[in-house]
C-alpha positions as CSV (number, residue, x, y, z in Angstrom):
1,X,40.8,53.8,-22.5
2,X,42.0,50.8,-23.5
3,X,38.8,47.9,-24.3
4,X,40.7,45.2,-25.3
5,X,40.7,42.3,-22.7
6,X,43.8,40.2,-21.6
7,X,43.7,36.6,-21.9
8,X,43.6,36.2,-18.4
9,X,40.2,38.3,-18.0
10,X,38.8,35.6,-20.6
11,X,39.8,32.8,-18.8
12,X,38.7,34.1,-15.6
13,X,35.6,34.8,-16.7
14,X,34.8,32.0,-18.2
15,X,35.9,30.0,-15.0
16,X,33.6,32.2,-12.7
17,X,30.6,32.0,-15.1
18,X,31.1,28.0,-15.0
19,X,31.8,27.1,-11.7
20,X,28.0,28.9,-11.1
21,X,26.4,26.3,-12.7
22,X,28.5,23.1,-11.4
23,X,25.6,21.9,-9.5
24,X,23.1,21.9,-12.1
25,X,25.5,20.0,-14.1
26,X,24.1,16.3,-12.5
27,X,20.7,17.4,-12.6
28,X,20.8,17.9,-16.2
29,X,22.8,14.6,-16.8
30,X,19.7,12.8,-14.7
31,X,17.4,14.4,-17.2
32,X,18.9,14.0,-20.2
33,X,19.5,10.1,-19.3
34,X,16.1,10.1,-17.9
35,X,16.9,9.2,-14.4
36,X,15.5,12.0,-12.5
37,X,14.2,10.0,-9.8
38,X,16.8,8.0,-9.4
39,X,18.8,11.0,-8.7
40,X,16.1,12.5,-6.6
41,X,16.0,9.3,-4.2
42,X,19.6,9.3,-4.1
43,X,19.7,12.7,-2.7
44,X,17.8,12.6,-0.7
45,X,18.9,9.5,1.0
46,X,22.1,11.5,1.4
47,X,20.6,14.0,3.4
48,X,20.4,12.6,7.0
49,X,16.7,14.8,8.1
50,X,15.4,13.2,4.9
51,X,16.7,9.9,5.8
52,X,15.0,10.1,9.3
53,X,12.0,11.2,7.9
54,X,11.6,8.6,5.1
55,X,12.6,6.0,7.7
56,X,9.4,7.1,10.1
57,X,7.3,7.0,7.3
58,X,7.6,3.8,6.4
59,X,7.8,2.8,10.0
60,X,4.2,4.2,10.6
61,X,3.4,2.5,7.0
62,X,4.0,-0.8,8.4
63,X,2.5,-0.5,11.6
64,X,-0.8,0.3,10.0
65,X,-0.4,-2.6,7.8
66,X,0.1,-4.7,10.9
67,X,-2.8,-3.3,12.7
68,X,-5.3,-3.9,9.4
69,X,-4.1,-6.9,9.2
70,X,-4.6,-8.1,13.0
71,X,-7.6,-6.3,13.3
72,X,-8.9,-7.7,10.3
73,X,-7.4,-11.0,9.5
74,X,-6.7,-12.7,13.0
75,X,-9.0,-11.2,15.0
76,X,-12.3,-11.3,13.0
């Protein structure tokens, strides 16, 4: 049996092994130039649910703050 690998098997190997951890790549970039959140908020802008969602939030945010404030302020 023959053990000794071919240079192709190396390279291969090495490929396959790398192109596993291509995502985490920019995740550990953002940490080690400490801009997780950055990267976190830009994500998730990307994603178009997430978008919606933060959208609504802030939608319901500001209504409430319009409501405390008439409630409050103009009406009192």
């Amino acid at each position: 049996m023959n053990s000794i690998m071919s240079n192709f098997d190396i390279e291969s190997a090495n490929i396959s092994s790398s192109s596993k951890w291509d995502g985490l790549s920019e995740i550990d970039q953002a940490i080690r130039e400490n801009r997780l959140m950055e990267y976190r908020i830009k994500k998730s802008w990307a994603d178009p649910w997430s978008r919606a969602l933060s959208i609504a939030v802030l939608i319901v945010l500001v209504l409430f703050a319009g409501f405390v404030i008439y409630w409050d302020l103009l009406r009192g």
